[in-house]
N, C-alpha and C positions, 0 to 999 in steps of 0.2 A: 504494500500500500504506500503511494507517492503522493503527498501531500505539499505543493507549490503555488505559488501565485505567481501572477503575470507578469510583476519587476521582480522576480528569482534573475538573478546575475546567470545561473546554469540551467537557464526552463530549455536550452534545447539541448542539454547534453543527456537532461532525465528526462526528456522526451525521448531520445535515444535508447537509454537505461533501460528505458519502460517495454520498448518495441523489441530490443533483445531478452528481454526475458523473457517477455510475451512468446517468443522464438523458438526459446528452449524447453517452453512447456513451465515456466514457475507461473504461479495465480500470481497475477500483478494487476490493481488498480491506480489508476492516474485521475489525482482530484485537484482539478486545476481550479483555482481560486479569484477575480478579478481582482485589479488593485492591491495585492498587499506584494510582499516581500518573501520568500520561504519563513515559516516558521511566524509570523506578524497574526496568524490567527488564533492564538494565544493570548494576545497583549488585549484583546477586547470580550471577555470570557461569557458576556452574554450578546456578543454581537448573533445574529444568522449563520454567518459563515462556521463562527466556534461552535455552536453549538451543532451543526451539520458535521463537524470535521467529528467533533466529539464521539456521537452517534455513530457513525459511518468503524472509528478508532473499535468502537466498543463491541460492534458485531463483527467485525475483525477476529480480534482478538478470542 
């Protein structure tokens, strides 16, 4: 599970990441975010997006 937003410095390297795993057969999700930064969906804990990223972490898991 790939958790990124749109100003991620590396959103195409783990766009990459994501399509070779996809490749080799591992379960990979890609939860692309608008506006924030990797990891910035944290810093706002009852924003939409946190709380979607939360959910999504927890059925994961």
């Amino acid at each position: 599970m790939l958790f990124l937003g749109t100003r991620y410095l590396f959103l195409g390297l783990t766009v990459l990441l994501c399509r070779k795993l996809h490749r080799f057969g591992v379960p990979v999700s890609l939860h692309l975010i608008e506006g924030i930064a990797h990891y910035r969906y944290f810093s706002n804990l009852v924003a939409d997006e946190s709380q979607d990223a939360f959910v999504e972490m927890t059925i994961f898991s």
